[in-house]
N, C-alpha and C positions, 0 to 999 in steps of 0.2 A: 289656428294656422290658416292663414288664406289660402284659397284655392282657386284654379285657374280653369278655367272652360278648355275641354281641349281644342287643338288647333282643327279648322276645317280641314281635310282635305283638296287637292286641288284637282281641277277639273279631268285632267287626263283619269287619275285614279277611282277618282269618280264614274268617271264614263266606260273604263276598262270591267267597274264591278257587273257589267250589261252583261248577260251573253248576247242578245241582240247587238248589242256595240260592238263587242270585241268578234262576233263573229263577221259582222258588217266593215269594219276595218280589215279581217282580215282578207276579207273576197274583194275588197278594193286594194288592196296592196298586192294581193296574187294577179287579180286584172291588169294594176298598172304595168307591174314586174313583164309578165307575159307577152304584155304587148309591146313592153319595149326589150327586151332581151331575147323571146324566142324568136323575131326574121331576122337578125344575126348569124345565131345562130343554126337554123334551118336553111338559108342563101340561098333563097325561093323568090321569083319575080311576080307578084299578087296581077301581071299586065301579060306575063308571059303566053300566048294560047299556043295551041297543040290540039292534034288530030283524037283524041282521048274527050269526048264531051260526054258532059253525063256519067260521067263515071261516079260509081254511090262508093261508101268510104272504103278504102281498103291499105295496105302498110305503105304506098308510095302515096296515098291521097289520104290523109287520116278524115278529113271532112269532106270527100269526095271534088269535083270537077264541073264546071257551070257549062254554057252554052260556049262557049268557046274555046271550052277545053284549058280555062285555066283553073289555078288552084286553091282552093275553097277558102282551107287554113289561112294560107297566105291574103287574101282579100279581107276575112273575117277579121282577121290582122290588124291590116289597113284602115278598114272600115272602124274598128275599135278609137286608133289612135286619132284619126280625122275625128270623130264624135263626142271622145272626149276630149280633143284641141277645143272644139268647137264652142261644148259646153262648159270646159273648165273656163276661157278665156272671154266667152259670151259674161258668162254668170259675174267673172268681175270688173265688165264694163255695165253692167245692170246696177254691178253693187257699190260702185265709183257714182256712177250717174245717180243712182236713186238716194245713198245716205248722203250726197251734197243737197240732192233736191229738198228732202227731207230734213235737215237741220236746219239750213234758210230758211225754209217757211217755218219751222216750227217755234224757232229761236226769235227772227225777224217780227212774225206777226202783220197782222193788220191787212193794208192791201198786197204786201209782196203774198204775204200767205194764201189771200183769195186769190190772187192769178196764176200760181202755180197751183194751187190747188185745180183751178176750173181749167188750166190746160190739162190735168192729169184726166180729169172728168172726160174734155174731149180726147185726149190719146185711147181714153179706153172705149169711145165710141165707136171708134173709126177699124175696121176689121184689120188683123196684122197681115193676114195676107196678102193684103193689097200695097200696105206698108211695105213690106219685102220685096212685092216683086214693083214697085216701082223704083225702090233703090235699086234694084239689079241692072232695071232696064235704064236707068242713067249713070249711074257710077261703073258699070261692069265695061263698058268701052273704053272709059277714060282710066281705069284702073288696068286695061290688058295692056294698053300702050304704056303705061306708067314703067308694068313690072316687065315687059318685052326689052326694053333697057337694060334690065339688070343679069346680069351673068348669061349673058343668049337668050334669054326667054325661059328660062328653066324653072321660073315663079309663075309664069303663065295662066299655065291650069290651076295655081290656087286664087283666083283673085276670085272666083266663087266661093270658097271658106272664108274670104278676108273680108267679102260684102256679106255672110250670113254671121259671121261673129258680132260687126258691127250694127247691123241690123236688128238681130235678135237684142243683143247687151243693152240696142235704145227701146224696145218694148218693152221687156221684162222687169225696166227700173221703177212701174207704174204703183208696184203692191210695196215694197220696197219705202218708197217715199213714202207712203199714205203712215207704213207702220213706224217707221223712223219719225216722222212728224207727231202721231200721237204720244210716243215717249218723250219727244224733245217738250211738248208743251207740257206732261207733268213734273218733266226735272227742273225746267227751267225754274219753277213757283218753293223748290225746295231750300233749305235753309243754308247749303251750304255752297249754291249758287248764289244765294243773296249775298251771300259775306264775300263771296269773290268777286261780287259786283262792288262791296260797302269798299273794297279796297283797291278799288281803281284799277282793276285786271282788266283789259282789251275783251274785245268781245272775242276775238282770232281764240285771245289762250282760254278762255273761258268755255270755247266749244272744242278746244283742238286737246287740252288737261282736265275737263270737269266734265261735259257734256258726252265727248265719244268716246271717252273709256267705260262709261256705265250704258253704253249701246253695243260695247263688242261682242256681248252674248245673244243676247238680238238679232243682230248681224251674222254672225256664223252661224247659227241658225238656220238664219233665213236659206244665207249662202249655199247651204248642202242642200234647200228646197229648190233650190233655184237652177242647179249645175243639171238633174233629169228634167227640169222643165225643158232649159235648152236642150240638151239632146234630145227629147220628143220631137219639140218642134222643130229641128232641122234633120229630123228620121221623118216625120210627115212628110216636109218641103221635097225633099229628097227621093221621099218614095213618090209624088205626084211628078218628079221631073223639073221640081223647080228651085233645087240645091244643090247639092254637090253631083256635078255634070264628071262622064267616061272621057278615060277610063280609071280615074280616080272611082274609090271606093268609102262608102259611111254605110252602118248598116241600113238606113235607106233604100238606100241604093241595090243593096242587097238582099233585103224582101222584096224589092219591088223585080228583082229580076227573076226572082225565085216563085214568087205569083205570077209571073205570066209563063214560067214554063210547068204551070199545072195546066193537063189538061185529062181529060178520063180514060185514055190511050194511057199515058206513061205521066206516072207523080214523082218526081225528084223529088224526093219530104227533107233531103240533107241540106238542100239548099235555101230551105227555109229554117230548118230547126236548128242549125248550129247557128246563124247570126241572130234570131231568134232568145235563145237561150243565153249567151253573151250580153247580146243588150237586158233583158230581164235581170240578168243576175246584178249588170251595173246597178240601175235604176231601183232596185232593191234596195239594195247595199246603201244606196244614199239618203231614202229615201228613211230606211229603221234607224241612220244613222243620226238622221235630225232630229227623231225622236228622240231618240236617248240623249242629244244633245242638250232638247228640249226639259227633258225630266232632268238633267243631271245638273242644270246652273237653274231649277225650282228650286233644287234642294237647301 
């Protein structure tokens, strides 16, 4: 009687058997939820101040009240959803940009391959933070006037989120390429590209049917390493004063305001440990999430 191999399972199920996975999924789905369903529901203005500063947590301030006597929650909030805009939408212009870069050269060969390669060599010489803030300092004029057009100005204050999405998404595509390009040059030598060569397949379908569907694990992968990148690095920017500008909120923004009202007189510790602990638990969360990602398409 013949017998059959059983079927693999598929990656979800896979990746559910993690309690690292399935707990990291869940703190990411409780973060999303939260962030967008509790300021509805609370009708709390994260801009709002009041004569109430410094106040540490209690039933009408559950995270307590900053220097201006607004509210904690409500900003943690804020700052959540701007961070992860930033880094969800960062991360898939990093991942647009670098798996194009990375196929061409890896596919292409020869000299396209050395000039993207030796541009990637120089992006990574060149410090990002100088990179950043020189986009700011030319595109952020010509972007306020852009969005000042649009609905009275009411896009205004984000053309700072809209210059660090873009900005981050063109650094971060640098590791990205390199790894996407070492897998493109050993698929491409395999046997079942040759046949889709011996049979007169474009090179379009040949990378778009053969080549990037055996990088999609790669890819997402990457992808989940890449989403805490960018939010560090516009929590850095942010906290030096040079991303997300007041009175918008990332939590940036909000340790960095939370460190300057430490002083030996009087510690506000709420308004460092709740944005604090929110940003940790994301960056976590994404961080065992890639792992298990990683282990669970070895298997």
């Amino acid at each position: 009687m013949a017998t059959h191999a059983p079927l693999r399972p598929g990656l979800l199920p896979r990746l559910l058997t993690r309690p690292t996975a399935s707990l990291s999924l869940l703190l990411l789905g409780g973060v999303v939820l939260v962030t967008l369903l509790l300021p509805a529901w609370l009708h709390s203005n994260p801009h709002l101040t009041s004569s109430q500063t410094f106040c540490p947590p209690d039933a009408a301030h559950p995270f307590g009240t900053d220097l201006n006597g607004r509210d904690l929650l409500a900003r943690t909030l804020e700052g959540a959803r701007i961070s992860l805009l930033v880094g969800g939408t960062g991360a898939l212009v990093s991942l647009v940009i670098g798996t194009s870069v990375g196929l061409i050269s890896g596919y292409v060969g020869g000299r396209t391959d050395a000039l993207l390669m030796r541009l990637v060599d120089v992006l990574y010489a060149v410090p990002r933070l100088i990179l950043i803030i020189l986009a700011g300092f030319l595109a952020d004029p010509w972007l306020q006037k852009m969005l000042a057009a649009l609905q009275g100005g009411r896009w205004v204050s984000y053309s700072k989120v809209a210059i660090l999405v873009v900005a981050l998404g063109c650094i971060e595509w640098l590791t990205m390429a390199r790894i996407v390009r070492g897998q493109v040059l050993s698929l491409k030598t395999l046997p079942f590209v040759q046949a889709a060569r011996a049979l007169g397949q474009s090179h379009i379908r040949i990378i778009l049917r053969h080549l990037l569907p055996n990088l999609s694990g790669i890819i997402v992968v990457y992808l989940t390493l890449t989403v805490p990148a960018v939010i560090l690095d516009e929590s850095f920017l942010s906290f030096l004063g040079l991303g997300v500008q007041a009175p918008q909120a990332s939590w940036g923004t909000l340790l960095s305001d939370g460190a300057m009202a430490l002083n030996p007189v009087h510690s506000p510790w709420w308004l460092l440990l709740f944005p604090a602990t929110a940003m940790s638990i994301t960056l976590l969360s994404l961080n065992f999430l890639g792992d298990a990602l990683r282990d669970a398409l070895a298997e």
